[in-house]
N, CA, C and O of each residue as an XYZ file, in Angstrom:
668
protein
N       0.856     -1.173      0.000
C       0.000      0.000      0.000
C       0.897      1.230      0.000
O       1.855      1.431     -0.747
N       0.428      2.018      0.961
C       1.515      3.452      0.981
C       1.752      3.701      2.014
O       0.822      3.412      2.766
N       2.700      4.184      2.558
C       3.667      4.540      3.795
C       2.844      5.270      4.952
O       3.323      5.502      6.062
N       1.420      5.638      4.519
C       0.862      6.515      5.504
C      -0.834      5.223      5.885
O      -1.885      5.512      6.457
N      -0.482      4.155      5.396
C      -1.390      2.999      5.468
C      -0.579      1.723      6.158
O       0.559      1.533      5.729
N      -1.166      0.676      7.378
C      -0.201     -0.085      7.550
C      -0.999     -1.313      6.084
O      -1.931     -1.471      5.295
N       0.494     -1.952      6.702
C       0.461     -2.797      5.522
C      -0.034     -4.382      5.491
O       0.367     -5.367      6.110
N      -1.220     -4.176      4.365
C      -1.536     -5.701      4.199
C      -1.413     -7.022      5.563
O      -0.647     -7.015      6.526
N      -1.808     -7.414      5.423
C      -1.726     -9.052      6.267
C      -0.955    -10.068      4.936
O      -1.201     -9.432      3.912
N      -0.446    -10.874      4.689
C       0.277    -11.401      3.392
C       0.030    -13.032      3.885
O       0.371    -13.993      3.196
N      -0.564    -13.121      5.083
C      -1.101    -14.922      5.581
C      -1.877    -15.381      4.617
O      -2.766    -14.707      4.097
N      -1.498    -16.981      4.200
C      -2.829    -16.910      3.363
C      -4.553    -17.476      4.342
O      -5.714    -17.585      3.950
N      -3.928    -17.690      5.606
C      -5.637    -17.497      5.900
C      -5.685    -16.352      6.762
O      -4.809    -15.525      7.015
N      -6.839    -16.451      7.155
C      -7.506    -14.962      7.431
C      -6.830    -14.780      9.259
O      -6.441    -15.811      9.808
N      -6.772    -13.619      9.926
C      -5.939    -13.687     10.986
C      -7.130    -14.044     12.110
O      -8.292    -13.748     11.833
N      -6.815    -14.679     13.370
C      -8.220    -15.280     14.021
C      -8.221    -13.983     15.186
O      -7.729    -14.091     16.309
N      -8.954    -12.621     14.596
C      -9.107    -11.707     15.351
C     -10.464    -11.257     15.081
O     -11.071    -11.942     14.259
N     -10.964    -10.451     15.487
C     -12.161     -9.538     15.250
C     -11.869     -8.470     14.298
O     -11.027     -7.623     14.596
N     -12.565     -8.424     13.034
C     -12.492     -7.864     12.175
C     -13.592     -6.433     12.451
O     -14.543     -6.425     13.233
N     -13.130     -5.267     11.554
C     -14.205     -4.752     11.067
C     -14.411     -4.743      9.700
O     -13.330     -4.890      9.130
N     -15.541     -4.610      8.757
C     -15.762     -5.032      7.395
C     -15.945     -3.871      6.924
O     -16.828     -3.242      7.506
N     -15.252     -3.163      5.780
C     -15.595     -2.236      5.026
C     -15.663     -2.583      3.726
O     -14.928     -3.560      3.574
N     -16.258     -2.224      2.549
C     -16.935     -2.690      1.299
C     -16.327     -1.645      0.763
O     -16.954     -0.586      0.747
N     -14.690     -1.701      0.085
C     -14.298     -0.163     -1.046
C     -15.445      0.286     -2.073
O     -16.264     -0.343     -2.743
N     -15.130      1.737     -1.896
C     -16.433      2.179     -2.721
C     -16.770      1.769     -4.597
O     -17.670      2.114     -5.362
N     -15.974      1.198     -4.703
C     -15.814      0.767     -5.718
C     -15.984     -1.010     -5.890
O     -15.503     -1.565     -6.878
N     -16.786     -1.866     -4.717
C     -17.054     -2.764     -4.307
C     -18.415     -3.225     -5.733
O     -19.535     -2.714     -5.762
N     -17.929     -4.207     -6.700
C     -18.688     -4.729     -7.496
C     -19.081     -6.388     -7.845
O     -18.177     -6.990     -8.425
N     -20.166     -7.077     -7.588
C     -20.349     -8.127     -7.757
C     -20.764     -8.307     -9.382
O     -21.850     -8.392     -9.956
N     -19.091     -8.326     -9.927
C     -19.312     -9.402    -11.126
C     -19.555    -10.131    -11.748
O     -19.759     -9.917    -12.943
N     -19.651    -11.504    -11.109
C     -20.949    -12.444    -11.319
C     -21.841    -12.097    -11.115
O     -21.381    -10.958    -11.204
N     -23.091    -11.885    -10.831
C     -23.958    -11.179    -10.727
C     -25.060    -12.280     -9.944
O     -26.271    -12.422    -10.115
N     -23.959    -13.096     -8.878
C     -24.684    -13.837     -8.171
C     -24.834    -13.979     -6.693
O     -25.362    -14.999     -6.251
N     -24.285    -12.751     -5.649
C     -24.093    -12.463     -4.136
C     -25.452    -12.541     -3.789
O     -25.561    -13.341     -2.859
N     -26.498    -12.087     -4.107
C     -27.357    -12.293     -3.975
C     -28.202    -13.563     -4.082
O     -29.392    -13.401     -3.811
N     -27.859    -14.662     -4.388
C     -28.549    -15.864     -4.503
C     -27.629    -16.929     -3.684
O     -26.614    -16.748     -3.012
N     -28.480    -18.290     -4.040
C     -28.147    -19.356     -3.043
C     -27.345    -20.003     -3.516
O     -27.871    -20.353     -4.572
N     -26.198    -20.517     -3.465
C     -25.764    -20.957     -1.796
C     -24.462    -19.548     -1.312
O     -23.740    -19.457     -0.318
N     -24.633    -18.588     -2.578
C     -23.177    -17.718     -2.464
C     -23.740    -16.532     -1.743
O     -22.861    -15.754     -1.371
N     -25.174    -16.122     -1.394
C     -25.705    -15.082     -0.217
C     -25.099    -15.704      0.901
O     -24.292    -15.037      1.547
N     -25.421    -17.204      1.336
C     -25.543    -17.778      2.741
C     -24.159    -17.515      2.491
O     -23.811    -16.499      3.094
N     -23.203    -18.063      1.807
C     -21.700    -17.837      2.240
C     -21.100    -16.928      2.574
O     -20.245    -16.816      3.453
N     -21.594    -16.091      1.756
C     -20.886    -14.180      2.235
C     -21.461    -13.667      3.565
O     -20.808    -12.903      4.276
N     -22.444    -14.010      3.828
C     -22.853    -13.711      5.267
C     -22.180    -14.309      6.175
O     -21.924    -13.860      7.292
N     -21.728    -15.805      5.535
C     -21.008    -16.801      6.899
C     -19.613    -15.691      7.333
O     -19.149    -15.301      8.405
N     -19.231    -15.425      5.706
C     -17.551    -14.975      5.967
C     -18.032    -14.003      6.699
O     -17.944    -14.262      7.899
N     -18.620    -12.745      6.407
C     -18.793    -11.778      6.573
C     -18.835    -12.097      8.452
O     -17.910    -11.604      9.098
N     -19.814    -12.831      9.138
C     -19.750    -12.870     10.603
C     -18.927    -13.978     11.219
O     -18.950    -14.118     12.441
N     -18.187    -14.793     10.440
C     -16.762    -15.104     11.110
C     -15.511    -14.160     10.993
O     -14.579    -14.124     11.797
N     -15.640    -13.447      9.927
C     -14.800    -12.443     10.084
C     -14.951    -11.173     11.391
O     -14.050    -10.772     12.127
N     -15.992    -10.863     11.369
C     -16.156    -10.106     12.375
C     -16.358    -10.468     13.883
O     -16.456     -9.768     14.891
N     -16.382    -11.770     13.677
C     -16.245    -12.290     15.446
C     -14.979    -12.893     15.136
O     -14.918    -13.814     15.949
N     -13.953    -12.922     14.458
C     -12.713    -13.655     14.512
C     -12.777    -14.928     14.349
O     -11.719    -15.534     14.519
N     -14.101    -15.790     13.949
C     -14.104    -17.294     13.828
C     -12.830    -17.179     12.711
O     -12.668    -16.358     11.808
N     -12.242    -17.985     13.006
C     -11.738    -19.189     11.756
C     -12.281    -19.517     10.663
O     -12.743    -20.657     10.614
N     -12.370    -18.859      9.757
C     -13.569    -19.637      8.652
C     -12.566    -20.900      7.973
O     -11.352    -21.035      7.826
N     -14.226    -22.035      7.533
C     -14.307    -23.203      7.534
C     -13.341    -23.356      6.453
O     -13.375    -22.390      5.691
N     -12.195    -24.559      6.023
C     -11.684    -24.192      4.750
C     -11.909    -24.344      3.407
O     -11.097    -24.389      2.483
N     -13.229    -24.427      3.405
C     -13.655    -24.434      1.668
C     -14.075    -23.377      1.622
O     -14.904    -23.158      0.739
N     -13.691    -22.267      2.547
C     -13.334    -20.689      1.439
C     -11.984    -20.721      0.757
O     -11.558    -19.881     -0.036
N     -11.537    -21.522      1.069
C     -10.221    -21.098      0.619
C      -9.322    -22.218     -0.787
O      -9.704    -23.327     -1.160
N      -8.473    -21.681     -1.138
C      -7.724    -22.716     -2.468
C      -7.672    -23.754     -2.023
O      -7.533    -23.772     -0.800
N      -7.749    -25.045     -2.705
C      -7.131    -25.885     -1.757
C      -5.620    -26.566     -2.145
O      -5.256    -27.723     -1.933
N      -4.848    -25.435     -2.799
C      -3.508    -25.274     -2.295
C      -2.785    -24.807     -2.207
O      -1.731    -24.788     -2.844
N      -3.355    -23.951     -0.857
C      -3.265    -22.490     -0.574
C      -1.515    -22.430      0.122
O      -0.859    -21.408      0.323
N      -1.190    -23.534      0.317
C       0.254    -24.039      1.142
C       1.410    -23.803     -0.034
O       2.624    -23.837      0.168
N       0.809    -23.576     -1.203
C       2.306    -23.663     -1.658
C       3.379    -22.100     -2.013
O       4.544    -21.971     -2.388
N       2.040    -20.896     -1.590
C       3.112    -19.659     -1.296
C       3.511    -19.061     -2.808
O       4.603    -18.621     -3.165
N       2.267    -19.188     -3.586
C       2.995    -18.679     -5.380
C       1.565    -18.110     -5.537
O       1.186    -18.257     -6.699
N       0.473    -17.391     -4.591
C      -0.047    -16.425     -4.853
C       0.643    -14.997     -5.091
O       1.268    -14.336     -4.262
N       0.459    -14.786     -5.999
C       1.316    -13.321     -6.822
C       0.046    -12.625     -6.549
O       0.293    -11.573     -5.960
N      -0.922    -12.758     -6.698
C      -1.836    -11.483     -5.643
C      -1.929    -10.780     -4.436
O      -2.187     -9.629     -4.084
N      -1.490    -12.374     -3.664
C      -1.443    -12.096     -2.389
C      -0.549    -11.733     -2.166
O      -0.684    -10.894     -1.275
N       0.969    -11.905     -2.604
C       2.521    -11.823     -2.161
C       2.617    -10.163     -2.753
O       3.109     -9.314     -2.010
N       2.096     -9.768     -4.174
C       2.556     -8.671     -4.467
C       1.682     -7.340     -4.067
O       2.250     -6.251     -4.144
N       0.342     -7.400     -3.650
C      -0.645     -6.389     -3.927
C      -1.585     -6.565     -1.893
O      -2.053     -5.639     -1.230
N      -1.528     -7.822     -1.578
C      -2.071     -8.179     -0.148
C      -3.672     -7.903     -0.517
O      -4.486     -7.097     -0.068
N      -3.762     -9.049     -1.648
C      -5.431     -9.088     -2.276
C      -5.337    -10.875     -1.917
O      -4.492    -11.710     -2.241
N      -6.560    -10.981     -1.140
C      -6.911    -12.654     -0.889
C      -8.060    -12.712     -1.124
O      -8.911    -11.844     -0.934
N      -8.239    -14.327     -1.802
C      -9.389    -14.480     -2.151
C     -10.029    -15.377     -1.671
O      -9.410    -16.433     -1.544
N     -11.368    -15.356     -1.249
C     -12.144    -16.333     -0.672
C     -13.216    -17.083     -1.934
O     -13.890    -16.529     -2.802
N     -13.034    -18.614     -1.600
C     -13.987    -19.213     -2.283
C     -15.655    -19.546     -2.213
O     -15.997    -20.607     -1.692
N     -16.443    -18.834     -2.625
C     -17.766    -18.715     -2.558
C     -18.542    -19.872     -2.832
O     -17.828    -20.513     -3.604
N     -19.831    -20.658     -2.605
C     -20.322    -21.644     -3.505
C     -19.649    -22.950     -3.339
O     -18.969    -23.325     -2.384
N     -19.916    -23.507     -4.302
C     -19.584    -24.971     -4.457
C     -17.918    -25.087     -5.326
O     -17.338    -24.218     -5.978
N     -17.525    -26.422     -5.028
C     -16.048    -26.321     -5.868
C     -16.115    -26.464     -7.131
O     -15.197    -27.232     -7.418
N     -16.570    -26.223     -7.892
C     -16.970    -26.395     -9.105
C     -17.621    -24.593     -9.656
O     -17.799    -24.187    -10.805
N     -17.797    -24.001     -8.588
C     -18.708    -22.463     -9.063
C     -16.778    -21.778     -9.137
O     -15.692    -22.258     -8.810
N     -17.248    -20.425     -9.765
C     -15.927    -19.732     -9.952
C     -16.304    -18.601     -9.563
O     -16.315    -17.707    -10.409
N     -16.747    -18.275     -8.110
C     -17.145    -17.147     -7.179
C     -16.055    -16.909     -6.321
O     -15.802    -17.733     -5.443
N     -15.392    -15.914     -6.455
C     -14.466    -15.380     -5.513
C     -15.002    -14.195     -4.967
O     -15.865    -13.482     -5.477
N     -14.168    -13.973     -3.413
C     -14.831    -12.394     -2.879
C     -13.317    -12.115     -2.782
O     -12.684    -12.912     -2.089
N     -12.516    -10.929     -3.473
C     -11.569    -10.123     -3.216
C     -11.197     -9.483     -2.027
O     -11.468     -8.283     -2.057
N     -10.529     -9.968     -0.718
C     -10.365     -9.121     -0.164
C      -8.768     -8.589      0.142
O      -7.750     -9.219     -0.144
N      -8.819     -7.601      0.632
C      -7.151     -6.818      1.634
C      -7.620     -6.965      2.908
O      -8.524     -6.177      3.185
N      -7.260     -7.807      3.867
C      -6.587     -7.963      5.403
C      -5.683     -7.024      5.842
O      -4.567     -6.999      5.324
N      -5.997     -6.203      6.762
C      -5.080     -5.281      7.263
C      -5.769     -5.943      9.169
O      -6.778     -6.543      9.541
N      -4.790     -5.501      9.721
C      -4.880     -5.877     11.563
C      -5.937     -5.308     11.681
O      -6.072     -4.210     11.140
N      -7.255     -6.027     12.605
C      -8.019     -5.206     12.927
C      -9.229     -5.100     11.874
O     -10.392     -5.290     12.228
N      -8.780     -4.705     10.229
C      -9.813     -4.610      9.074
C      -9.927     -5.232      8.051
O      -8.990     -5.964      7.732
N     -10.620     -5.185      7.550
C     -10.599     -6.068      6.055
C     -11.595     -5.460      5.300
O     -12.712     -5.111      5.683
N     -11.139     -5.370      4.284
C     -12.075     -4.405      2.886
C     -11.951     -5.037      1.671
O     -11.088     -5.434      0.888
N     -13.285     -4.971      1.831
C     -13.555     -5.834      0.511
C     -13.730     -5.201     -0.845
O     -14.422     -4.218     -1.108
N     -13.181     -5.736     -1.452
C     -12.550     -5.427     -2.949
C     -14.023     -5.628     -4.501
O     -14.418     -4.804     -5.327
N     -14.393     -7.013     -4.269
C     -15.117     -7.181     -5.132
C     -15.441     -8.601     -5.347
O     -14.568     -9.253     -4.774
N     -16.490     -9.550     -6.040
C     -16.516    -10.496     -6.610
C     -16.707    -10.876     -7.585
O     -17.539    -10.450     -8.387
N     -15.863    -11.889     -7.735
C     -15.386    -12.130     -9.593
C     -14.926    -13.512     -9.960
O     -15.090    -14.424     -9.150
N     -14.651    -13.618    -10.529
C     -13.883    -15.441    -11.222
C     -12.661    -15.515    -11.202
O     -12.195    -14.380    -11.116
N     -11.678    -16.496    -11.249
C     -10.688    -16.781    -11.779
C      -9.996    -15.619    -12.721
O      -8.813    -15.329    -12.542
N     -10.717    -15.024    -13.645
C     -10.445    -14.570    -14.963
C      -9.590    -13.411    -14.546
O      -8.816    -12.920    -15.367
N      -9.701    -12.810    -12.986
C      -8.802    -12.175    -12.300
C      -7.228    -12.258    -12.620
O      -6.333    -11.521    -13.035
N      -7.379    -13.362    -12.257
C      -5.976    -13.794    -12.381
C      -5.116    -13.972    -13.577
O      -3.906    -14.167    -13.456
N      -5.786    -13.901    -14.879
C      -5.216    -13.949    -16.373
C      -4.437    -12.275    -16.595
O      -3.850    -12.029    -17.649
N      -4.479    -11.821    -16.106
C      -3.911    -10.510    -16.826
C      -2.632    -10.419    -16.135
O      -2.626    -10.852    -14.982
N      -1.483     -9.916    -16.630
C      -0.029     -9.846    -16.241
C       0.179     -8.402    -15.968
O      -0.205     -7.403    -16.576
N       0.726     -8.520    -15.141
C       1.204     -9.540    -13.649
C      -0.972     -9.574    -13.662
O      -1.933     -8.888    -14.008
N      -0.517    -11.305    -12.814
C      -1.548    -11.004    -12.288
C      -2.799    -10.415    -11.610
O      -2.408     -9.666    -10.714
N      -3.848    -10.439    -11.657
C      -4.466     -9.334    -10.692
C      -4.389     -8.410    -10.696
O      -4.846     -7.795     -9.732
N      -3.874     -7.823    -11.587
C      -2.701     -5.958    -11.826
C      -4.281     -5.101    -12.007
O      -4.259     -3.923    -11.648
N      -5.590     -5.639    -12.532
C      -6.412     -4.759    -13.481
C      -7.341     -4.648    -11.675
O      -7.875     -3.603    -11.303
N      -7.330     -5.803    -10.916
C      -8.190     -5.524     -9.885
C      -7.966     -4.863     -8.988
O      -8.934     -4.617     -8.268
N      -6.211     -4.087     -8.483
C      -5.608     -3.167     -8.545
C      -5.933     -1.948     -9.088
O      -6.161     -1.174     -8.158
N      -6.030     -1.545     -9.890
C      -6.162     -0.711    -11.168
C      -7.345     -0.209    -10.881
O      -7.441      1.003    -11.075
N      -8.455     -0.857    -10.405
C      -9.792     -0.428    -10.091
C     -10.354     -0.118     -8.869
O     -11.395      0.467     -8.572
N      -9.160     -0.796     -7.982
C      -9.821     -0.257     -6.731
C      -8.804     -0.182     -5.449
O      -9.117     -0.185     -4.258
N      -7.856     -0.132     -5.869
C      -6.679      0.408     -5.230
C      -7.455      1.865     -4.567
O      -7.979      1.790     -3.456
N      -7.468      2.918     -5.198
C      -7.480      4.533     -4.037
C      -8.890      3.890     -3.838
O      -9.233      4.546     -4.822
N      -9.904      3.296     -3.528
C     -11.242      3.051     -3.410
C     -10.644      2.153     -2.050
O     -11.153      2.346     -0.946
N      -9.752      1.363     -2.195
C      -9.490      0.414     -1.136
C      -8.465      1.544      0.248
O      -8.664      1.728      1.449
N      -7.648      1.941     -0.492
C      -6.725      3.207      0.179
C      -7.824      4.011      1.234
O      -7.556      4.169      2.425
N      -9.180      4.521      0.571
C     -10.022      5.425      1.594
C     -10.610      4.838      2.383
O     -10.804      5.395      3.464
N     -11.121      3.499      2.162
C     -11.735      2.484      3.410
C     -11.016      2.264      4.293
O     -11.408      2.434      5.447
N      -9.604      1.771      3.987
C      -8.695      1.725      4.626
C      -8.336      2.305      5.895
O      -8.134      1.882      7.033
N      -8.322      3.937      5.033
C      -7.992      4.788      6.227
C      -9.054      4.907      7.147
O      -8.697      5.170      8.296
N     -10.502      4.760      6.911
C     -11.375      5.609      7.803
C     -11.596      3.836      8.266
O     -12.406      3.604      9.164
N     -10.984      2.874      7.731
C     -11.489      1.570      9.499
C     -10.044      1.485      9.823
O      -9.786      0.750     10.775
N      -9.093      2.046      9.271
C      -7.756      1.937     10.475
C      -7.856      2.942     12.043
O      -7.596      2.702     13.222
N      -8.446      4.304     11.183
C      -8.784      5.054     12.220
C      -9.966      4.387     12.928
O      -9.491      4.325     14.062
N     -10.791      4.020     12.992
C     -12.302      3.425     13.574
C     -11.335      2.427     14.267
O     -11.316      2.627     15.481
N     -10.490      1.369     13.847
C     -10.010      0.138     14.691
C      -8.729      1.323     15.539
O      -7.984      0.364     15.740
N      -8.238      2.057     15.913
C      -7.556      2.952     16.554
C      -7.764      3.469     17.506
O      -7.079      3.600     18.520
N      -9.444      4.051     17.059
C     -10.216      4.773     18.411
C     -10.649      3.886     19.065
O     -10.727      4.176     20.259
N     -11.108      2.500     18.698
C     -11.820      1.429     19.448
C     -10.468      0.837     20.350
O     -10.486      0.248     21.430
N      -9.555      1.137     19.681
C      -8.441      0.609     20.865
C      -8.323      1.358     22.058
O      -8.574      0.984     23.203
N      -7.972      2.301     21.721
C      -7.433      3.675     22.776
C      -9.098      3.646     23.659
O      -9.136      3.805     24.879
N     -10.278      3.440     22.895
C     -11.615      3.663     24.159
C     -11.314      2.294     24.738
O     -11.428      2.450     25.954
N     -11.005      1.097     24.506
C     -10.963     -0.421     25.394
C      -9.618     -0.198     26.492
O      -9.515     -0.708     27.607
N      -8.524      0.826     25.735
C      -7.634      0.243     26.916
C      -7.965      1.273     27.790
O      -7.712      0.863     28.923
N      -8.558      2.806     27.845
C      -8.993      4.252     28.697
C     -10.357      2.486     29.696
O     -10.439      2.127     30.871
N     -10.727      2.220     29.029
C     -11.896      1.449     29.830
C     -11.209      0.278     30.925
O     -11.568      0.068     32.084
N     -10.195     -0.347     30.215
C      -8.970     -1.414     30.840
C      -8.714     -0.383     32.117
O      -9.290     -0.600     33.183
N      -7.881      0.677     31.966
C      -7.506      1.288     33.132
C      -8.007      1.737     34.024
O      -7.371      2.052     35.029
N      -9.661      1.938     33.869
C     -10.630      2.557     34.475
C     -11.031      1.524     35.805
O     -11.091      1.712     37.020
N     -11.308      0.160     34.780
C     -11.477     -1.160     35.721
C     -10.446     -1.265     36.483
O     -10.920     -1.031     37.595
N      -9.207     -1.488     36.633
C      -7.967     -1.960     36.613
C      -8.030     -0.805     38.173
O      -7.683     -1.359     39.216
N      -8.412      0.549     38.267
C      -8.640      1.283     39.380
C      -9.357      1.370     40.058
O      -9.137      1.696     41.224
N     -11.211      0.949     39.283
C     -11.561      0.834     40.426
C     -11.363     -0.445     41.253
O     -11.879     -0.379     42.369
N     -10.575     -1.884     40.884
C     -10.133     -3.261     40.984
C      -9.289     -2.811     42.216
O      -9.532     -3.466     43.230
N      -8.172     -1.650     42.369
C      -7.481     -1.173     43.257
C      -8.128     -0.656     44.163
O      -8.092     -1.003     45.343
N      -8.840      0.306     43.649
C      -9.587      1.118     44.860
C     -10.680     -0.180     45.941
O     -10.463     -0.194     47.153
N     -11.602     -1.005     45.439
C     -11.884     -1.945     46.247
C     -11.178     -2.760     47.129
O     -11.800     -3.198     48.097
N      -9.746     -3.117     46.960
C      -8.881     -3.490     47.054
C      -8.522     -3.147     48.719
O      -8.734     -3.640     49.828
N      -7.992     -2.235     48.246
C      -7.707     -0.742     49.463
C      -9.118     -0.891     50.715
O      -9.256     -1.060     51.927
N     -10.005     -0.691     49.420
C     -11.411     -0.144     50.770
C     -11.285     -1.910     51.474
O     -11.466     -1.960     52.691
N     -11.074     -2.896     50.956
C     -11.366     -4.383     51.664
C     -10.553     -3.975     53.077
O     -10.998     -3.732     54.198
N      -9.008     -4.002     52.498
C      -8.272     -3.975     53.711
C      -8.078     -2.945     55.106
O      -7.321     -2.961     56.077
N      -9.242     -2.014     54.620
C      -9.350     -0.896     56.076
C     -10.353     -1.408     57.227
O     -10.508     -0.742     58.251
């Protein structure tokens, strides 16, 4: 990304934290099938294991995701989740950053034909992904700084009871 953005997650599975989900404004379902069955129920699954930090199940994912020669993922920190059945060619585009994940778009395989790879899904939503970016890095920032002001709050009055026990 750019020096004033942190950078990508480059794992190829998803990190087992609590996400927040942002949709770049430039977020397009290419197949023209998110809306139907069985690839609605799936995007909802990802969508709330991502945001409670589940683990999602691994038939979102390649299944051989181990061998480390994603040039999407290695060069750009674009991962793709598998939608549907193994046989459908539904992908959901996303960028993993700590904390966020923004979703890019869904599309096919056919992604991957253009050199360098993936370069055109880049091309389209790179500064679209850049502004989501910033406004859930900041959102996952303030939610930190209000949990740990709340950590310390407990953490005193934990002391102050403490104190009042032993008088």
């Amino acid at each position: 990304m750019a020096d004033d953005l942190p950078e990508p997650l480059r794992g190829d599975r998803m990190k087992l934290e609590p996400k927040l989900i942002k949709r770049a404004a430039t977020f397009t379902d290419f197949t023209g099938v998110l809306d139907q069955e069985p690839f609605a129920s799936d995007l909802d699954l990802v969508l709330d294991y991502l945001e409670k930090g589940f683990e999602l199940p691994s038939r979102f994912y390649r299944p051989s995701m181990d061998r480390q020669d994603d040039q999407l993922l290695i060069r750009d920190g674009y991962k793709h989740l598998h939608l549907g059945k193994d046989k459908d060619d539904v992908l959901l585009f996303v960028i993993e950053f700590d904390g966020f994940v923004v979703l890019a778009e869904a599309n096919g395989h056919r992604r991957f034909k253009t050199e360098p790879p993936g370069s055109a899904l880049k091309g389209i939503h790179d500064a679209a992904v850049r502004a989501a970016a910033k406004v859930a890095g900041a959102e996952v920032a303030a939610a930190k700084i209000k949990a740990t002001r709340a950590e310390s709050r407990q953490e005193k009055l934990r002391a102050a009871r403490e104190r009042a026990k032993k008088k």
